[in-house]
C-alpha positions in Angstrom: 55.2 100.5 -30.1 57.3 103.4 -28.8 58.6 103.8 -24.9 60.2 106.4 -23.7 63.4 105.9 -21.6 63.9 108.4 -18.8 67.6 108.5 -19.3 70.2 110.4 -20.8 72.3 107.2 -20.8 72.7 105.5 -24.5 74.5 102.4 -22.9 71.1 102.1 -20.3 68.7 102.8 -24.0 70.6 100.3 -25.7 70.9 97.0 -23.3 67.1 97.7 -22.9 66.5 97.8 -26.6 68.1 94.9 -27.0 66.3 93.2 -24.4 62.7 94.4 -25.2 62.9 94.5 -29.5 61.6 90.7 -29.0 58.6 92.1 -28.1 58.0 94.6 -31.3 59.0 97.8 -28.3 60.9 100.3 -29.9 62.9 102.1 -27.3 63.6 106.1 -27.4 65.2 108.6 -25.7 63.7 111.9 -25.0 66.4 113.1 -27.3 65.3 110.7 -30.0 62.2 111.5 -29.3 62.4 115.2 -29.8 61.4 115.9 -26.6 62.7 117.7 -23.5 62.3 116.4 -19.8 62.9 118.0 -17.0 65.8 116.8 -14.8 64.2 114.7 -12.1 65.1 115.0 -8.5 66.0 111.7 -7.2 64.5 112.2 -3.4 63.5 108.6 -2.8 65.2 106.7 -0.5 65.0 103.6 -2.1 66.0 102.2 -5.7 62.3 101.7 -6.7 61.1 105.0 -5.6 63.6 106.8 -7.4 62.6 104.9 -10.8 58.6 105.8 -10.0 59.7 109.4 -9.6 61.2 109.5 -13.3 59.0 106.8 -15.0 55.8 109.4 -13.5 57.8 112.3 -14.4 58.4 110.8 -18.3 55.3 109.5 -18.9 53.2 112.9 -17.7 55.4 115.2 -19.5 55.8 113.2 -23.1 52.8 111.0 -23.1 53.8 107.9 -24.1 54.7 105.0 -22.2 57.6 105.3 -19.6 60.2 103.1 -18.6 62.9 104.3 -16.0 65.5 102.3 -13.9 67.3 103.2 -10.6 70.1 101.3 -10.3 73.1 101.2 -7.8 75.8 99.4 -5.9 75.3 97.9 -2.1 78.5 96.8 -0.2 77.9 95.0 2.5 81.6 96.2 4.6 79.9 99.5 3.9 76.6 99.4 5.5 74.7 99.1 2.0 76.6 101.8 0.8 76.9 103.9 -1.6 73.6 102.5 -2.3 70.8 105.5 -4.0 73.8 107.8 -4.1 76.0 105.6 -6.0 75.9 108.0 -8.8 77.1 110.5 -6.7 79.1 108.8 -4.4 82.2 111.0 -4.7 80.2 114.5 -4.5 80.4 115.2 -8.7 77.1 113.2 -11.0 78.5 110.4 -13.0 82.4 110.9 -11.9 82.8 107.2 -12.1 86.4 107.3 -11.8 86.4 109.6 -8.4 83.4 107.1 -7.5 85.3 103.8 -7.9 88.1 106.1 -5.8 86.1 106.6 -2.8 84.7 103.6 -2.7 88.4 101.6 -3.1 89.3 104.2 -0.2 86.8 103.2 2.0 87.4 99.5 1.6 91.4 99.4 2.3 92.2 96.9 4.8 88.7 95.0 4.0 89.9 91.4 3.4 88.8 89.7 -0.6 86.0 87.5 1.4 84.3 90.7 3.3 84.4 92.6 -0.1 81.4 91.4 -0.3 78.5 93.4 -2.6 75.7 93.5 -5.4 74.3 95.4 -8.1 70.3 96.6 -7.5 68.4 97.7 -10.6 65.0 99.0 -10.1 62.7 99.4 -13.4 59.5 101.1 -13.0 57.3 101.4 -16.5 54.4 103.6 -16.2 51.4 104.3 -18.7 50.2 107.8 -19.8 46.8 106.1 -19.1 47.9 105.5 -15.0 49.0 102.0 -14.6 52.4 101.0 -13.6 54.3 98.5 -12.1 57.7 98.1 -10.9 60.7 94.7 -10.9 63.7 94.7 -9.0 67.1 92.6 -10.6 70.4 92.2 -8.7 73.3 90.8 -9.0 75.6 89.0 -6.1 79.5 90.2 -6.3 82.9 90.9 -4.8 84.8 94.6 -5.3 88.0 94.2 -6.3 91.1 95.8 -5.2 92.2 97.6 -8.6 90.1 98.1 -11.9 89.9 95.2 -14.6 88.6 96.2 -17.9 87.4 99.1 -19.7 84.4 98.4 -20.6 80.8 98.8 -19.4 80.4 101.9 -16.8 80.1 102.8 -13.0 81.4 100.5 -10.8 82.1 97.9 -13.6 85.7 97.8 -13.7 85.8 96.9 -9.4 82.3 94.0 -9.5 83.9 91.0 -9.9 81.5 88.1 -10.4 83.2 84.4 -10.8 86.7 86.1 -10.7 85.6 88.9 -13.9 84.9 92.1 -13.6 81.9 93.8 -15.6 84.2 95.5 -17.3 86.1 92.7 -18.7 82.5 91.4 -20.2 81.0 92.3 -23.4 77.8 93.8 -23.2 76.0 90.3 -24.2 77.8 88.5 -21.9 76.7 91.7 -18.7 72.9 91.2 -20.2 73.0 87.5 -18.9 74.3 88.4 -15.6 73.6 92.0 -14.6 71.0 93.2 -12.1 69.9 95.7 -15.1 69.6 92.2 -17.5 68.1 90.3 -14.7 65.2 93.1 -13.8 64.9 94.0 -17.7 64.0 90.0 -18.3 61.1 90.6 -15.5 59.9 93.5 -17.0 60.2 91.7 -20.5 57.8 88.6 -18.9 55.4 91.3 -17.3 54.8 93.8 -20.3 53.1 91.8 -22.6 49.6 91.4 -20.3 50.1 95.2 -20.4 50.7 95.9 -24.5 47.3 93.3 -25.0 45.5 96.1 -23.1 
């Protein structure tokens, strides 16, 4: 069975295609799809409402089933930031490396046990037909004070988890521990009462 992806993101298509082929789901992009979506305008003020707004928006405009994800980083030191706007932390969409700047900035003089932080991924999958539901994964951290790794993307290079960064993982090893793994393993248990429909 075909499910649309609301992203642009072929690292996002491909840790979720990996995670959901188990269950015969073949996962596309609108690209892949031959399709065009419109560019969503993320207005929610929370992870989940953010993914409803593009799962909704995917599903009406290709109709086929639509999974989408809204995913971020919340630092304690930082009041939860930069939180929904982690994308766009820095001002520019997806400038990872003027993101991981800002946020480094605004953590100087934070000592390692106050660095304190964790990855949110919200995944809402929604049905052409109406029905929906929505899991939330996350995954407990520490920012570093420099990059490790290239790998992985974001704020991967600065979440260190047991001492490693993300971006010093392979993406099997980041599937095991990653809020996006963790929620996409809910979403994995939940979907098959909604495929027998």
């Amino acid at each position: 069975m075909d499910f649309l992806i609301a992203t642009h993101n072929m690292k996002k298509r491909n840790e979720l295609q990996r995670i959901l082929e188990p269950l015969g789901v073949n996962v596309l992009t609108a690209e892949q799809a031959g399709i065009s979506l419109t560019d969503v305008e993320e207005t929610g003020t929370t992870f989940e409402e953010n993914a409803a707004l593009k799962a909704h928006s995917g599903a009406k405009e290709s109709g086929m089933p639509t999974i989408a994800d809204d995913s971020g980083l919340m630092v304690d030191a930082l009041n939860g930031e930069p939180g929904v706007y982690s994308a766009r932390y820095a001002g520019d969409h997806g400038n990872d490396e003027k993101n991981i700047d800002k946020l480094l900035k605004n953590l100087e003089g934070v000592e390692a046990e106050k660095r304190t932080a964790r990855f949110v991924s919200a995944v809402c999958c929604v049905f052409p037909d109406g029905r929906e539901f929505t899991v939330r994964g996350e995954c407990e951290g520490l920012i570093a004070f420099e990059r490790h790794g290239n790998g992985g993307f974001g704020y991967d290079p600065v979440f260190m988890v047991d001492g490693v960064s993300f971006g010093e993982l392979s993406a099997q090893q980041k599937d095991k521990l990653s809020h996006r793994g963790n929620a996409l393993r809910k979403l994995a248990e939940k979907l098959p009462q909604y495929l027998e429909k």
